[in-house]
C-alpha positions as CSV (number, residue, x, y, z in Angstrom):
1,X,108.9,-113.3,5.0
2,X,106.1,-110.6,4.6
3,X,102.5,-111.0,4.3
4,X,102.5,-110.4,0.6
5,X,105.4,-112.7,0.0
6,X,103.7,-115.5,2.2
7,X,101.0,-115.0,0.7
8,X,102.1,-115.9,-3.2
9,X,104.5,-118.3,-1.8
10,X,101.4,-120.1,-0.9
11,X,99.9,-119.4,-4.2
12,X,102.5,-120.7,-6.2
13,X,102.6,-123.9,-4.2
14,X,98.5,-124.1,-4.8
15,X,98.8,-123.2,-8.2
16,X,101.3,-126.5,-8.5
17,X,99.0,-128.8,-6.7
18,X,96.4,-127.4,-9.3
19,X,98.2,-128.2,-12.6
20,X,98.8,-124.4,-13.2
21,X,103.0,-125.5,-13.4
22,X,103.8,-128.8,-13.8
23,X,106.9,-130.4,-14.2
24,X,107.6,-132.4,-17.1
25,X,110.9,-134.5,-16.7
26,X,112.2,-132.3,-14.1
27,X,111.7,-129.2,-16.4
28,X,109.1,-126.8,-15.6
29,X,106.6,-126.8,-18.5
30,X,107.1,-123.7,-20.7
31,X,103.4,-123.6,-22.1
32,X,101.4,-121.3,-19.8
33,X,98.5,-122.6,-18.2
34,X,95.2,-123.2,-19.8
35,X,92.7,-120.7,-18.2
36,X,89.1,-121.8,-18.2
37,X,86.4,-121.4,-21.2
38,X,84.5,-119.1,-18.9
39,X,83.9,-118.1,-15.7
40,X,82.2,-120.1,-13.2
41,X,78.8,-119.6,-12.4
42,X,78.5,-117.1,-9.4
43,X,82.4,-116.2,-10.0
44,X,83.1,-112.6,-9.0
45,X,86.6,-113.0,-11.2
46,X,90.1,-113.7,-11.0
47,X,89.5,-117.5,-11.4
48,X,93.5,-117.4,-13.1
49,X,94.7,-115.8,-10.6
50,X,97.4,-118.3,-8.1
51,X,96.1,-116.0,-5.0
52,X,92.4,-116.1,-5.7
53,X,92.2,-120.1,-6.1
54,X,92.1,-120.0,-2.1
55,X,89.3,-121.7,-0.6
56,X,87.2,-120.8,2.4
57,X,88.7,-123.9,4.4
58,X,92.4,-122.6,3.5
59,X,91.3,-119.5,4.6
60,X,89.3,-120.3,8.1
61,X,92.5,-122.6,8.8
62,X,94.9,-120.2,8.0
63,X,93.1,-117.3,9.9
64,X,93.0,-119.3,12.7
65,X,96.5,-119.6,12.8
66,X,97.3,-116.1,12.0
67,X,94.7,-114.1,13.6
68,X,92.4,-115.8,16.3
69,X,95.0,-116.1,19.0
70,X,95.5,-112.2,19.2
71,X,91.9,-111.7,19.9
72,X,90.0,-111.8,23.3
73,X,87.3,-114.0,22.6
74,X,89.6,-116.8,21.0
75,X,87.9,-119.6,21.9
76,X,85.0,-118.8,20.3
77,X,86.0,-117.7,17.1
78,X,87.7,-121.4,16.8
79,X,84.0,-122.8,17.7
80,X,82.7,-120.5,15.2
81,X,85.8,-121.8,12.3
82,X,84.9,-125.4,13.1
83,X,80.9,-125.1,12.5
84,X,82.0,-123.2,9.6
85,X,84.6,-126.2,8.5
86,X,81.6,-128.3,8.4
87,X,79.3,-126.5,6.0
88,X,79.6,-127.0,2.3
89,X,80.2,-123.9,1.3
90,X,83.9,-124.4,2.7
91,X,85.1,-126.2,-0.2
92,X,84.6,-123.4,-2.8
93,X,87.0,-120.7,-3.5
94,X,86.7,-117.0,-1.4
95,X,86.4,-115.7,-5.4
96,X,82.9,-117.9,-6.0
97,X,81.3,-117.6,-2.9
98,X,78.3,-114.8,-3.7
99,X,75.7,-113.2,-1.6
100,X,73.2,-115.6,-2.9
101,X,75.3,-118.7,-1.3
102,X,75.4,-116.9,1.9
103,X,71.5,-115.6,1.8
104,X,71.1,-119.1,1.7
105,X,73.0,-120.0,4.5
106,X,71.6,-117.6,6.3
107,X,68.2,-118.5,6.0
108,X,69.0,-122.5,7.2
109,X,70.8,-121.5,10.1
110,X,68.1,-119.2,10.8
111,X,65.9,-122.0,10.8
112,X,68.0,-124.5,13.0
113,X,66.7,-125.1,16.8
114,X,69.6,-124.3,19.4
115,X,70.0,-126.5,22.2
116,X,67.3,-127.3,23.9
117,X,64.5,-127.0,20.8
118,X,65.1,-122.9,21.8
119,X,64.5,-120.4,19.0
120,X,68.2,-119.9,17.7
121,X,69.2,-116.3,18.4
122,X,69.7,-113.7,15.8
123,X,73.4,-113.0,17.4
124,X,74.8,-116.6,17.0
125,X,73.5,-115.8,13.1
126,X,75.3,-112.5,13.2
127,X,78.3,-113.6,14.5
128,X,79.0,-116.7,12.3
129,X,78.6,-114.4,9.2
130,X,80.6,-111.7,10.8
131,X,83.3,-113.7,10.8
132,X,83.6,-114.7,7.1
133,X,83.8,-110.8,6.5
134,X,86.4,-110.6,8.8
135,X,88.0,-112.8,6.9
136,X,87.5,-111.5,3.5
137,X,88.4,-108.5,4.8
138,X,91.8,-110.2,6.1
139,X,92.7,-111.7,3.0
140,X,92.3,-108.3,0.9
141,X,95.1,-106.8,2.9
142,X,97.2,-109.5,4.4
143,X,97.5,-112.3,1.9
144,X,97.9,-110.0,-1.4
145,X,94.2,-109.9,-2.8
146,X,93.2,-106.7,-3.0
147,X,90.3,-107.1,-5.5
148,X,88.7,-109.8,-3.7
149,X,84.9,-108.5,-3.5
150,X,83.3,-109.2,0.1
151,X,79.8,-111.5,-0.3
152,X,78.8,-110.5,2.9
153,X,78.5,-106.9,2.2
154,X,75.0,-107.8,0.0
155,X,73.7,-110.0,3.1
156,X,71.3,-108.8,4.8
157,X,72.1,-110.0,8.9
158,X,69.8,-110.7,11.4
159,X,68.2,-108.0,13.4
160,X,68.9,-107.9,17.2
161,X,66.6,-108.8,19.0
162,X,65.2,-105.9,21.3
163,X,67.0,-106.1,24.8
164,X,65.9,-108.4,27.0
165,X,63.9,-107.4,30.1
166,X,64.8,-108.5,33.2
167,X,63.4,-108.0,36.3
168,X,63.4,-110.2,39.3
169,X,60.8,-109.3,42.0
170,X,62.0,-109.1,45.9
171,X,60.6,-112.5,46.3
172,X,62.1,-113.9,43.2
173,X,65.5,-112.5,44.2
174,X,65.6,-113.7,47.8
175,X,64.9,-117.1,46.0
176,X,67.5,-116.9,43.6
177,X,69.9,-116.0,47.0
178,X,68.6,-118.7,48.7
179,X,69.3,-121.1,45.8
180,X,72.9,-120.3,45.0
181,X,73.4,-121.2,48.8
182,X,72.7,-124.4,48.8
183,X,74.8,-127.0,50.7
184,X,75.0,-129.2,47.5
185,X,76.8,-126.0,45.6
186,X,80.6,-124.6,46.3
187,X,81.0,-121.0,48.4
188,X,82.0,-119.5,44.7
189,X,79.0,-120.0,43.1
190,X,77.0,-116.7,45.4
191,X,79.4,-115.1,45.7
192,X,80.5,-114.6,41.9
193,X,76.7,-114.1,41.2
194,X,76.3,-111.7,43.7
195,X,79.1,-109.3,42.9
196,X,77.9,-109.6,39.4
197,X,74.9,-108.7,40.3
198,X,76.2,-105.4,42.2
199,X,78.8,-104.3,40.0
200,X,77.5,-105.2,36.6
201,X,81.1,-106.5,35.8
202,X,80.5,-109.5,33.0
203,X,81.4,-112.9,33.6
204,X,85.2,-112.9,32.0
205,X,85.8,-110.1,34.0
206,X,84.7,-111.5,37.1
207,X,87.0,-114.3,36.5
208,X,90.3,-112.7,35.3
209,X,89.4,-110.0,38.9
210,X,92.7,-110.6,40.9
211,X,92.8,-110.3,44.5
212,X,96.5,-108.3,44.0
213,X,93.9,-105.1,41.9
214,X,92.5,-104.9,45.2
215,X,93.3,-103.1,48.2
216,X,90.5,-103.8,50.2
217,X,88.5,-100.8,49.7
218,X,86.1,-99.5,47.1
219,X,87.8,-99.9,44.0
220,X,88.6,-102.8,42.3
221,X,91.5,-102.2,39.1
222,X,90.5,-104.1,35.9
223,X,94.0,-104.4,34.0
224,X,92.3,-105.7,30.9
225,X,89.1,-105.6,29.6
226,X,86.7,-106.9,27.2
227,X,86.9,-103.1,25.2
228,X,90.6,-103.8,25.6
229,X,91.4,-101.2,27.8
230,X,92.0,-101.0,31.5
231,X,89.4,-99.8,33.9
232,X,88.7,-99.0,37.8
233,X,84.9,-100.8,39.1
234,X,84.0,-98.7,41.7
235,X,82.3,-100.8,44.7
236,X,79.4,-100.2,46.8
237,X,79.2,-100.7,50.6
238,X,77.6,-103.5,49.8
239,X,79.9,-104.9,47.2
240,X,82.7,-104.3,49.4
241,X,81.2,-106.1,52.2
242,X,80.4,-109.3,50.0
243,X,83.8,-108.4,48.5
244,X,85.5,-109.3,51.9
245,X,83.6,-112.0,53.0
246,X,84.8,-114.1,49.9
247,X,87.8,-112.3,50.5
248,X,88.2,-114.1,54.4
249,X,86.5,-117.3,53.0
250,X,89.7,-118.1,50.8
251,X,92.2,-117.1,53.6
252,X,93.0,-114.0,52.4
253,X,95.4,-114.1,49.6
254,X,97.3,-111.8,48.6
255,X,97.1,-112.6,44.8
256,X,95.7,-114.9,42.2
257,X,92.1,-115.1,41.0
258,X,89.5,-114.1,43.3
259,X,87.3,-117.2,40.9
260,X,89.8,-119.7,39.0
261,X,86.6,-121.8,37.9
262,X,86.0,-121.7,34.2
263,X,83.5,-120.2,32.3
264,X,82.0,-123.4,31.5
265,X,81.9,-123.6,35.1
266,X,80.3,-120.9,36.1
267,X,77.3,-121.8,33.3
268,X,76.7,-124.6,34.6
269,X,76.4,-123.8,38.1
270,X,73.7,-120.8,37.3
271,X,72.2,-123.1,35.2
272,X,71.5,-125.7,37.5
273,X,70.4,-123.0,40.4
274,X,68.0,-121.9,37.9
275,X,67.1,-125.5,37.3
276,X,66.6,-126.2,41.0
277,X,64.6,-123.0,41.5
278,X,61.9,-124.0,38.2
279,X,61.4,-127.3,39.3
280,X,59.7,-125.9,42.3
281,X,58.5,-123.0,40.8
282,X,57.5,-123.3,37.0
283,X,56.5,-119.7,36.6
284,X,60.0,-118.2,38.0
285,X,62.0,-116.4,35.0
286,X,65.0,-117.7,33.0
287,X,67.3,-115.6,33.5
288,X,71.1,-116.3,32.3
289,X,74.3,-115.6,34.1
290,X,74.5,-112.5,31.7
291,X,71.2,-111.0,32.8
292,X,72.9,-110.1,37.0
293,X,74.8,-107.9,34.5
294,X,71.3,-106.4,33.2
295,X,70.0,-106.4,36.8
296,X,73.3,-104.2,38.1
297,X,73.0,-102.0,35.5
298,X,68.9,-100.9,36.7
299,X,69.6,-101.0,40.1
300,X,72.5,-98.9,39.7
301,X,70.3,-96.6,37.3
302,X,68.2,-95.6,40.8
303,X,71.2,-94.0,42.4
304,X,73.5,-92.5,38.8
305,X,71.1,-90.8,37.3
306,X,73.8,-89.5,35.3
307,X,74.6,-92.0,32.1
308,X,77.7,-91.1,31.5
309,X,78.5,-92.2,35.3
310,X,76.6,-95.3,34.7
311,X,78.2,-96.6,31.6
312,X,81.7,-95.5,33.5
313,X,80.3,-98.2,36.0
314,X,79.4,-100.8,33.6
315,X,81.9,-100.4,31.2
316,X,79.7,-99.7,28.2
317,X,81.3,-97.4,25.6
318,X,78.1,-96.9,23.4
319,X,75.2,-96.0,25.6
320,X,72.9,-97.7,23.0
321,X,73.7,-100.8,24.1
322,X,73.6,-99.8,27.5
323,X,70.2,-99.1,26.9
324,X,69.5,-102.8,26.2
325,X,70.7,-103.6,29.8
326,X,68.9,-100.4,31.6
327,X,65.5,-101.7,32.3
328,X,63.9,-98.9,34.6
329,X,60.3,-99.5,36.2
330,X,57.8,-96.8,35.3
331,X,56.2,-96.5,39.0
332,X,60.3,-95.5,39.4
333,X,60.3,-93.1,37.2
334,X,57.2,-91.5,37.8
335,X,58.2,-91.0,41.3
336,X,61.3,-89.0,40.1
337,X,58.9,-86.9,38.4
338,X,56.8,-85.8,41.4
């Protein structure tokens, strides 16, 4: 069965749990359903219509089923569907949701703490609202609603916030070394640090990295990516030295995972070396797992010059946002000046 057809299948059923065909005595009623005096307030139309009386839970649940396993970051879209199955706004119909309903929600998330009383970031806004229009956009051409108006195109989104600025001094580093190494925590937790820290891969790269991409030398193959393509990470001497030293801790296999902790895993390991460090040290900076990525990507600045070499290393298709990540020191570049 096609899209379309699965799609007012569906409606028809819905349109029966609604009343809009009854059965009377085992006959389907031949009077033609009643449609309202008028349109509901905020309605953007088609309130008659069997396809349009979907609402936003039906069509989180069903987009989770349909569409979320085919992408990348699956897991969490599904954390994002289940905040989303939570809100009020779930329980009314795609067709009366408006821009005002969403401006609205917008402006309480905005003002929720995240964890830890933090400010909540403008991203996890974005990317909550980001998904409804995804799945607007779904239902217009997969589930037979073509005239279905998207809310979120009259929402105004979150800026992002400027990129963060991360810089470690020599001091601060060889602390941060000294802390990933200590006897409490496993081998893993450097070494995954420190080669993201060289290579500016990102953390679901790091842990997908299979010992069978790599031959022992200076390239390490990336079958899949997060752009969704494949791609080489070329190695320094360096990264090929800490490279094989993980590579002899493990016995050297021939395949499987060069990390098979979890992501979870790996946050809460930085986390806690960060923890360790601050306790001693109030003033040191919080920096996430995410930021060794910022850190490669200025330290590698110093010897590409070129930014189209760069973002080949990092991976970054748009070089504006690898300008969030390159964080160059003036004194630097004044000394390439002369």
């Amino acid at each position: 069965m096609g899209a379309e057809q699965e799609a007012r299948a569906w409606a028809e059923a819905r349109e029966g749990e609604l009343g809009g065909a009854k059965s009377q005595g085992g006959r389907k009623a031949t009077t033609a359903p009643q449609k309202p005096a008028g349109k509901p307030e905020g309605s953007q139309g088609h309130t008659d219509t069997p396809g349009y009386l979907m609402t936003l839970r039906e069509a989180l649940e069903r987009y989770q089923l349909d569409v979320t396993p085919t992408k990348k970051g699956a897991h969490q879209e599904k954390g994002r569907i289940r905040l989303w199955l939570r809100e009020p706004l779930a329980d009314k119909r795609l067709s009366d949701i408006t821009a005002i309903d969403l401006t609205e929600w917008r402006k309480t998330e905005e003002a929720k703490p995240a964890p830890g009383g933090k400010v909540r970031s403008p991203s996890t806004v974005r990317n909550k609202i980001n998904l409804i229009s995804a799945v607007y956009r779904y239902a217009r051409s997969e589930w037979a609603m073509p005239d279905l108006e998207n809310p979120v195109a009259a929402v105004l989104k979150p800026k992002q916030r400027r990129g963060r600025d991360v810089k470690l001094t020599k001091a601060q580093r060889e602390t941060f070394w000294n802390a990933t190494q200590t006897p409490r925590r496993g081998r893993w937790v450097f070494f995954i640090c420190k080669l993201a820290s060289l290579t500016a891969m990102r953390q679901g790269e790091l842990l997908a990295a299979s010992w069978g991409n790599w031959n022992g030398g200076n390239v390490l193959h990336l079958p899949d990516t997060k752009n969704g393509s494949a791609r080489d990470v070329p190695l320094s001497s360096e990264a090929v030295t800490v490279m094989k030293a993980w590579h002899n801790h493990c016995g050297k296999p021939e395949n499987g995972r060069m990390f098979p902790q979890s992501a979870n895993a790996v946050q809460q390991a930085h986390r806690e070396v960060i923890e360790y460090i601050q306790r001693r040290d109030a003033g040191f900076p919080h920096i996430t797992f995410h930021d060794l990525r910022h850190l490669a990507a200025t330290d590698l600045s110093k010897k590409l010059s070129n930014v189209l070499e760069l973002s080949a290393v990092t991976g970054h298709r748009s070089i504006q946002v690898l300008k969030r990540y390159y964080n160059p020191d003036a004194a630097d570049l004044a000394a390439k000046l002369g």
